[in-house]
N, C-alpha and C positions, 0 to 999 in steps of 0.2 A: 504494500500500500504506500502510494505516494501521500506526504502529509503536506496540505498545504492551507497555507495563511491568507487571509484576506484582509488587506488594509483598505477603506474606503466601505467597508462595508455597508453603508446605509443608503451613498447612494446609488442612483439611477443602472451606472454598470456595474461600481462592485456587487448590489442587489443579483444581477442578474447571475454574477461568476459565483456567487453563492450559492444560488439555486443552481447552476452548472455542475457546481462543484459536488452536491451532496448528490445530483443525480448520477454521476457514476462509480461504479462497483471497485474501480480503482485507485480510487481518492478518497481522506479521510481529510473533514476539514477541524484543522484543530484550534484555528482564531478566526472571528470576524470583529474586526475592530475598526472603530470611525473617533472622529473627531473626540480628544480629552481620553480616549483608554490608553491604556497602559501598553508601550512596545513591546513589553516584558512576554506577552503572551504569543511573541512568536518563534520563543525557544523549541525547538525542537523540531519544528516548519522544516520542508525538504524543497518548500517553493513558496514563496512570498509573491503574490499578485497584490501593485500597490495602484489602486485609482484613486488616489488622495489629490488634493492642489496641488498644482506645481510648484508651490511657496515648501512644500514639507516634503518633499521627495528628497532631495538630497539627505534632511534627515532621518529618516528611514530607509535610507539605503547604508548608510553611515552604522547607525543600530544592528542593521540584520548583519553586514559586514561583523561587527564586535562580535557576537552573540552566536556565529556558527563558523564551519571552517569551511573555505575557501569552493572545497570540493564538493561538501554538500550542501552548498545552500545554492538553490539560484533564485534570484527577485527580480520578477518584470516589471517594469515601471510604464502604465499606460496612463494616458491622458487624454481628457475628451476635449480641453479648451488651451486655446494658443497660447502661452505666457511672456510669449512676446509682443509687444507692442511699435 
């Protein structure tokens, strides 16, 4: 079983990767975290999907970095809106 995290979880896409996520037989989701939880709860994650603001992605990629090694973490960082201006 692949264990994975959800960062953004509340909205609109991480919602949907959530319900993705629990629909298959080979994925255990072991965080759904959004805005003010704790990063702490992505210990153990085998894969970190982060649809957060593009204001907080650096730090949570930063985190998941500390907190697992190198080989077995991997964190997608998607975004739905430009943060460039």
């Amino acid at each position: 079983m692949i264990k994975v995290a959800v960062l953004g979880a509340k909205g609109r896409m991480g919602a949907e990767t959530v319900k993705t996520v629990k629909a298959q037989s080979d994925l255990t989701l072991v965080a759904e975290l959004d805005l003010g939880d704790s990063l702490d709860a992505i210990k153990g994650a085998d894969v970190v999907v982060d649809f957060t603001h593009p204001d907080s992605v650096m730090k949570n990629v930063e985190f998941a970095i500390s907190m697992a090694s190198m080989l077995s973490l991997v964190q997608l960082v998607l975004t739905t809106k430009n943060s460039r201006k």
